[in-house]
C-alpha positions in Angstrom: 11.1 5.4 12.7 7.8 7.2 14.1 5.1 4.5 14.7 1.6 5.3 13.7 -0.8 5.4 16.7 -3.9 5.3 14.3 -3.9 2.1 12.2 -5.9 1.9 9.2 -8.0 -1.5 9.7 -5.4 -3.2 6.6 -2.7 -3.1 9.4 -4.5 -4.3 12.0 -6.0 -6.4 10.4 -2.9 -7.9 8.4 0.0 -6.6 11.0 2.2 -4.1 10.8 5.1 -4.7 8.6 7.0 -2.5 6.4 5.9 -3.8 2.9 2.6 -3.8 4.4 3.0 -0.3 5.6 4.2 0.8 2.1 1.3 -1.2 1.0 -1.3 0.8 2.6 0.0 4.1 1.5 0.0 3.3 -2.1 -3.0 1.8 -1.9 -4.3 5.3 0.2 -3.0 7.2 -2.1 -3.2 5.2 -5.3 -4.2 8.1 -7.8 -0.9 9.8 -6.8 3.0 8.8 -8.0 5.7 9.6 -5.5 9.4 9.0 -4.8 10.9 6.3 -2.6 11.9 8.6 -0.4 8.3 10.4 -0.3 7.1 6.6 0.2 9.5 5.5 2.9 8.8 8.7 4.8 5.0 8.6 4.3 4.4 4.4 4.8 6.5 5.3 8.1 9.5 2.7 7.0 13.3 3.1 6.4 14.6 4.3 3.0 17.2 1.4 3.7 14.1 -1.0 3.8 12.3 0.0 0.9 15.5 -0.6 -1.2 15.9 -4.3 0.2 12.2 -5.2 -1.0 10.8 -2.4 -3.4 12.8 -4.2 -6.4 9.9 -6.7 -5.8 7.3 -4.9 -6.1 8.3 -3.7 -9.8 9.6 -7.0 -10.5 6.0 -8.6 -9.5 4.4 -5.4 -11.2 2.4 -4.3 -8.1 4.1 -1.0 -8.5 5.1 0.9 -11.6 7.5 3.6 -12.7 5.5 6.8 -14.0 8.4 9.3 -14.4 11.7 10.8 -13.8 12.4 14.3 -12.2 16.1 14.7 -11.9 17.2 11.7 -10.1 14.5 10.7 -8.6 12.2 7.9 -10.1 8.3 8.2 -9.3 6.0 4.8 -8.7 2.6 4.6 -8.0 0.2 1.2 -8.1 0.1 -0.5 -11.1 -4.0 -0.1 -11.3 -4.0 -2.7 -14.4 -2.5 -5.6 -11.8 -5.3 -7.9 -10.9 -3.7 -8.6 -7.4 -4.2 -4.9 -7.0 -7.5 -4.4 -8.0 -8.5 -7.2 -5.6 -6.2 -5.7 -2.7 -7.9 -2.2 -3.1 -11.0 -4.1 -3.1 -9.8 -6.3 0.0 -9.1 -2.2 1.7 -12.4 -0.8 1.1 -14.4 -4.4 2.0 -12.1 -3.8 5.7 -13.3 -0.2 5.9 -16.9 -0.6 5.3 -17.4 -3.1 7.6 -15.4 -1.9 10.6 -17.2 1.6 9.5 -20.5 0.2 9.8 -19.6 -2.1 12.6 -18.8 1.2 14.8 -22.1 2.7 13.5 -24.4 -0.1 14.5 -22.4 -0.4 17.7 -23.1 3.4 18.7 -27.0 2.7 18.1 -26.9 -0.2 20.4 -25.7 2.3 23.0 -27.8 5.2 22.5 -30.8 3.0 22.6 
């Protein structure tokens, strides 16, 4: 598979594996429902993969099954799923204060 070269700050700061990668995509786009393959090719990670630990996911209900167009199933976040609440939390926590970190960095340099 294609590697990212821009990380969001969840992978780097959590690594880089392929629930994780799947993980960060859902949680990007967590207004959205899409099909495994739409998620494997978007999160970057093998349809083969997903299929080994996706089953999880629903089981643990991280991840929930919105609807059926033809044969594929759609998922999407399960927003009611404290763990997810907290782990979009978690995200935007990480991007505010490697955003702001960057900013306050910049003024120390232009001063």
């Amino acid at each position: 598979m294609k590697t990212k070269e821009n990380k969001t700050f969840f992978l780097m700061q959590f690594g880089d594996t392929p629930q994780l990668r799947v993980l960060d995509f859902l949680i990007g786009f967590h207004f959205f429902d899409y099909p495994l393959t739409e998620i494997a090719k978007e999160s970057n990670v093998s349809y083969n993969s997903i299929k080994v630990f996706f089953p999880y996911f629903i089981k643990s209900g991280v991840v929930i099954k919105t609807r059926k167009i033809g044969k594929s199933d759609y998922y999407k976040l399960n927003m009611k799923n404290e763990f997810v609440k907290n782990l979009i939390k978690l995200d935007w926590m990480l991007t505010k204060k490697n955003v702001l970190g960057t900013e306050k960095e910049q003024e120390i340099l232009v001063k």
